[in-house]
N, C-alpha and C positions, 0 to 999 in steps of 0.2 A: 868450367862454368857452362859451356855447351852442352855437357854431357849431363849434369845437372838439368839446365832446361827439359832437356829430351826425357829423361826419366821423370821429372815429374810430369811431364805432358800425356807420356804414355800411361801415365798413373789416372791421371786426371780422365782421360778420352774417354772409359770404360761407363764415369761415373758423369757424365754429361748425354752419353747414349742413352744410359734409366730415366734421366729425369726427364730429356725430351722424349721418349716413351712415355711416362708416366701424365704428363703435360701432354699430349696427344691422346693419348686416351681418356682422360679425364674431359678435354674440350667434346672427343667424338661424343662421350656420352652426356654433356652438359645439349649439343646439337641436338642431339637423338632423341632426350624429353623437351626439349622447346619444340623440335616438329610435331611429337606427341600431341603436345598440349592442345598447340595452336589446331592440329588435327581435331581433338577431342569438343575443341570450342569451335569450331566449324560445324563438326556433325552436329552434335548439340543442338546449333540454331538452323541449322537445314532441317532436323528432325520436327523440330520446335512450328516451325512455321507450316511441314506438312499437317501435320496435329491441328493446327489452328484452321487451315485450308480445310482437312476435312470436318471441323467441326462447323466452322463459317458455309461452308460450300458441299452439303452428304452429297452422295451419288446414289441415287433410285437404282437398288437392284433389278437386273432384269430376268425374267422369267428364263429357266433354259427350256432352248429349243429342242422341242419333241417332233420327232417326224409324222407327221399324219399319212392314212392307209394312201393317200390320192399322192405323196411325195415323191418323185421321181427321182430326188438326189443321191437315192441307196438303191441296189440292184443288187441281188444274189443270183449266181451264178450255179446252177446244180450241175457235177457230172455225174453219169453213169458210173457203176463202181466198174465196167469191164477194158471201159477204156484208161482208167490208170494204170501206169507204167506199175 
């Protein structure tokens, strides 16, 4: 009768490994689209609301800065061609 037990135990163990495999993966990916989702419906209303911000709230482009001849914040630096290495 023992010997019995044990073999069908051993029988059994192989096919209790795939299921809690198969049941483990099956939850990972049930996880994996609920984070998705819940991800997907977050960005959404983050986006949603920039959209609405820039349309309630523009931003007045501003002119790019051109340096004028009087700007001192650019400096060119000339050498002699004899003193280069």
């Amino acid at each position: 009768m023992h010997n019995k037990l044990r073999a069908t135990f051993r029988q059994l163990l192989p096919f209790l490994a795939i299921g809690v495999s198969i049941v483990l993966a099956v939850g990972l990916l049930i996880l994996s689209f609920h984070i998705l989702v819940w991800g997907a419906i977050i960005g959404g209303i983050l986006w949603l609301a920039l959209q609405i911000k820039k349309y309630l709230f523009p931003q007045n482009p501003q002119p790019p800065i051109t340096p004028s001849k009087g700007d001192e914040t650019h400096r060119i630096i000339e050498h002699d061609q004899d003193e280069l290495p």
